[in-house]
C-alpha positions as CSV (number, residue, x, y, z in Angstrom):
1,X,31.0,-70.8,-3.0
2,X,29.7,-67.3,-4.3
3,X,30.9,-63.9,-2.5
4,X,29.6,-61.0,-2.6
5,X,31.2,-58.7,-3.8
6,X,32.8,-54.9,-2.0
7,X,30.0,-53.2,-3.9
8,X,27.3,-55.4,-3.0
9,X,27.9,-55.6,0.3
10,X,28.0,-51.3,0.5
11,X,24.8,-51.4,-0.8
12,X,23.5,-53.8,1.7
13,X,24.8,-51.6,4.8
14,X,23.5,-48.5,3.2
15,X,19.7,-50.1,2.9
16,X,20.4,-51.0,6.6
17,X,21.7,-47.4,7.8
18,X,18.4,-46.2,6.2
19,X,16.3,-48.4,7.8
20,X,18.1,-47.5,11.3
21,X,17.3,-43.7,10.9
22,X,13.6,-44.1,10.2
23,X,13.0,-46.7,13.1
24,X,15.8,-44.0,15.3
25,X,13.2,-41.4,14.0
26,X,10.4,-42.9,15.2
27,X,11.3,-44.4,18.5
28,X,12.3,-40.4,18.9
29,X,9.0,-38.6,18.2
30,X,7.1,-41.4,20.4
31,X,9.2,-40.6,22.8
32,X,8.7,-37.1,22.3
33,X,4.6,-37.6,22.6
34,X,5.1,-40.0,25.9
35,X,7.0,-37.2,27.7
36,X,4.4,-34.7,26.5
37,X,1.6,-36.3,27.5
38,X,3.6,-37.2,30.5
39,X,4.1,-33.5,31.7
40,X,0.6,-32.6,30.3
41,X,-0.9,-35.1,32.8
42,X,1.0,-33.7,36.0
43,X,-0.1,-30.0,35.3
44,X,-3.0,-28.7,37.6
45,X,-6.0,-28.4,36.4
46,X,-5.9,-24.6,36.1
47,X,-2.4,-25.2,34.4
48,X,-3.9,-27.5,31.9
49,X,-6.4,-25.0,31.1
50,X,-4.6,-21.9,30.5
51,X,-2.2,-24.4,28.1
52,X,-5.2,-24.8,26.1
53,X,-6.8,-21.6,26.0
54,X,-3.0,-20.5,25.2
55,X,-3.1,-23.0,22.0
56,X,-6.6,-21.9,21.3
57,X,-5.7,-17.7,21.0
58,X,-2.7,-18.7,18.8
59,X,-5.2,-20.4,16.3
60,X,-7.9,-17.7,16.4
61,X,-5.3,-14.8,16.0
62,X,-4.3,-16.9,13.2
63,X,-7.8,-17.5,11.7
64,X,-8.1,-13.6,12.3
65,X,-4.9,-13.2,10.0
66,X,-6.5,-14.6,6.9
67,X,-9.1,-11.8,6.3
68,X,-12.7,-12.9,4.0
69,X,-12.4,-12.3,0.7
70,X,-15.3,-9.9,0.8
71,X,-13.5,-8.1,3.9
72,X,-10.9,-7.3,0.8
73,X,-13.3,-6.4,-1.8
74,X,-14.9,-3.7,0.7
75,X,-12.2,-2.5,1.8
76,X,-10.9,-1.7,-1.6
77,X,-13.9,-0.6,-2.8
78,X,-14.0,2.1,0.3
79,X,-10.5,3.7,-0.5
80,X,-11.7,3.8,-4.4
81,X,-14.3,6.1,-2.9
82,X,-11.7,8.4,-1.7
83,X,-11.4,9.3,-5.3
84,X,-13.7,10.4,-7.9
85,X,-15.7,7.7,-9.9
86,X,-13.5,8.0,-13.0
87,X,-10.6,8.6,-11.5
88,X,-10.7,5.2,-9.6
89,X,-11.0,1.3,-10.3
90,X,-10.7,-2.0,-8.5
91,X,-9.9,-5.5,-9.8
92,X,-10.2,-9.0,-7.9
93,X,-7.8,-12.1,-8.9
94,X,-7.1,-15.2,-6.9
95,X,-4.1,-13.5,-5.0
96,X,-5.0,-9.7,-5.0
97,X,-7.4,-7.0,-4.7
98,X,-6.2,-3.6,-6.6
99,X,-7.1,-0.3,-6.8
100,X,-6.1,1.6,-9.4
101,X,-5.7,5.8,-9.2
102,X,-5.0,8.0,-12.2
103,X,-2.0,9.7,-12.1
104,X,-4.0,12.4,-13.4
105,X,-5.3,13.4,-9.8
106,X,-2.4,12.4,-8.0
107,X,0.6,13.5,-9.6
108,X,1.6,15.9,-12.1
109,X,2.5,15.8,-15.4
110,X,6.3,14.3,-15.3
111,X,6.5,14.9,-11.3
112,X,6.5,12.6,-8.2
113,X,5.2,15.2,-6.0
114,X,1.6,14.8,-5.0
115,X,-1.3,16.9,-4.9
116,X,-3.1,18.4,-2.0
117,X,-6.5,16.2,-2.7
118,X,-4.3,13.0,-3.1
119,X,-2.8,13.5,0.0
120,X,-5.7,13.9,1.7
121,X,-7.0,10.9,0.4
122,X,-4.4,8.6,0.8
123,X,-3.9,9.6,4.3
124,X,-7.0,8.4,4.6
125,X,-6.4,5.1,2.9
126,X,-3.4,4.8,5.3
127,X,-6.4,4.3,7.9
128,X,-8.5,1.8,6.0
129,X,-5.5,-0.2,5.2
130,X,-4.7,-0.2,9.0
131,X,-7.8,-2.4,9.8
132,X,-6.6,-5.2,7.8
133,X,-3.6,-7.7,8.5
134,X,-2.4,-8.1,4.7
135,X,0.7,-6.9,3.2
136,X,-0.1,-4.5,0.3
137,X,1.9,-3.6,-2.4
138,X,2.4,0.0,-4.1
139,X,3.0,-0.1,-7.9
140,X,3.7,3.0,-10.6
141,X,2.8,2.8,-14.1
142,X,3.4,5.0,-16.7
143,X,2.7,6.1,-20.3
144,X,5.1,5.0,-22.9
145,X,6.3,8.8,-24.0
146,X,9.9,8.9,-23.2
147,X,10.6,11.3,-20.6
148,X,12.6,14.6,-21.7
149,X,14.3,16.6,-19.3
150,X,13.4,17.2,-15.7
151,X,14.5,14.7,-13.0
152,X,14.1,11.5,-14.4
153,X,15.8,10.0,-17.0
154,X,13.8,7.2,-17.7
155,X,9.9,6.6,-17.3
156,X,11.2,3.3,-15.0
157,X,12.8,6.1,-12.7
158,X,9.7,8.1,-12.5
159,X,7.1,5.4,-12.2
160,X,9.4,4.1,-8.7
161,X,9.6,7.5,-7.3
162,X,5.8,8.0,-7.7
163,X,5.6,4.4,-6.1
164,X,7.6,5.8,-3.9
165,X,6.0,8.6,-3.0
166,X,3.0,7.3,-1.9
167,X,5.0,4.6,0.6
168,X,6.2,7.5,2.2
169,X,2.9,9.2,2.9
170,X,1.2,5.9,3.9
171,X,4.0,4.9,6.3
172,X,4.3,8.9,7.8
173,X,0.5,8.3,8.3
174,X,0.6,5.4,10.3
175,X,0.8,2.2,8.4
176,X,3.4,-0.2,9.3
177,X,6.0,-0.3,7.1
178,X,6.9,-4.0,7.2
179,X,3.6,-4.5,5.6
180,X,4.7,-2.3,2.4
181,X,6.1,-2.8,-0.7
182,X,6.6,-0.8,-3.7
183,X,7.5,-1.2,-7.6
184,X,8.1,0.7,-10.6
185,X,6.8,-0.4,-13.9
186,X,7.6,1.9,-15.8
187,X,5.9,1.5,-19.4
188,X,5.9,-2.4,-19.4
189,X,2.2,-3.1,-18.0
190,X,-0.4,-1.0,-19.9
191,X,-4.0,-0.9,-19.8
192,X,-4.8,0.9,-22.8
193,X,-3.0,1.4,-26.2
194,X,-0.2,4.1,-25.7
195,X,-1.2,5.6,-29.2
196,X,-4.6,7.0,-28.3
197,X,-5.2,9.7,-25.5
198,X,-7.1,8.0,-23.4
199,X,-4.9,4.4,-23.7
200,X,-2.2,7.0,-22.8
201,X,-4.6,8.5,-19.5
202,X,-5.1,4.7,-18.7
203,X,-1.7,3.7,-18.3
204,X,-0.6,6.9,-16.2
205,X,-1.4,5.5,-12.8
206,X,-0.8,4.1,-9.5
207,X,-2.0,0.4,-8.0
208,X,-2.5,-0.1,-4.5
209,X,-2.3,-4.3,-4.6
210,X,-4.2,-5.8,-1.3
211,X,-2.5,-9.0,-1.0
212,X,-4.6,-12.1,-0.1
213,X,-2.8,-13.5,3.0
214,X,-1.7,-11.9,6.4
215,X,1.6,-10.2,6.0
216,X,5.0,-11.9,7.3
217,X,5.8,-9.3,9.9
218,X,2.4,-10.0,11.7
């Protein structure tokens, strides 16, 4: 006569406990459809209809969420107009439309403070960014010259408080500020080489990131 052995036979019961929780699985979610079509089919017919046209709002406002891609790209390419030609770009990627302002119009030289014409204009950025669901995401950037004296000690501490900055204005003028996020950068994302000038220019700026995709807080 062969036994089976302790092990064996643990094995066996644990194959059979999983088999028991898939077919208790199951026999629960058909029950769970039966008593749904069950109550669905005892509504009135009034009833029955608002349930659907209930279902069908909560799929549009979804759809409506999810902004075109060209609904991005124009809206982007309307706050860059806020600013002068060369003082403005915009990039597209798979998961973000930015615009990109020179430091040199909003800020001054070693300063979070703002200028009178950058206000302006981001105030009215606050209102284009207000027609669109999307979370959108403020970042600073700076040159790699160390910073010497003043307020900040580092060029990570100025490039958050310009990032800053601008969340505060865009939040005082409206925009939601679940939607927001900021960043500072500091030196560690140029655009240009930080021994010429203009590579220096370049990487002096802020990025206002249009993330593809509704934000959370919606």
């Amino acid at each position: 006569m062969i036994r089976l052995s302790r092990k064996k036979k643990e094995e066996d019961e644990d194959i059979s406990a999983f088999w028991l929780i898939t077919y208790s699985d199951m026999v629960t979610l058909l029950l769970s459809f039966f008593l749904l079509m069950y109550s669905f089919s005892v509504l009135s017919d009034d009833r029955q209809q608002q349930l659907v046209d209930e279902l069908n709002t909560v799929s549009d406002n979804r759809v409506r969420r999810e902004r075109p891609r060209e609904d991005l790209e124009a809206a982007a390419r309307e706050i860059a107009a806020q600013f002068q030609k060369d003082q403005a770009f915009v990039e597209n990627t798979e998961t973000e439309v930015t615009v990109g302002l020179s430091s040199e119009v909003t800020f001054g030289s070693g300063d979070d403070a703002l200028s009178d014409g950058a206000r302006g204009a981001l105030e009215r950025v606050a209102g284009i960014l207000g027609k669109l669901p999307n979370a959108v995401r403020i970042e600073g950037h700076t040159d790699a010259v160390p910073v010497r004296g003043g307020r900040f000690s580092s060029n990570w501490h100025l490039s958050a408080a310009r990032a800053q900055r601008v969340v505060r204005l865009l939040m005082s003028s409206g925009l939601d500020p679940r939607r927001l996020q900021v960043v500072g950068y500091g030196d560690v994302r140029p655009r240009g080489p930080n021994d010429t000038p203009e590579g220096r220019a370049a990487n002096r700026r802020i990025e206002i990131k249009i993330l593809k995709g509704a934000a959370a807080a919606q």
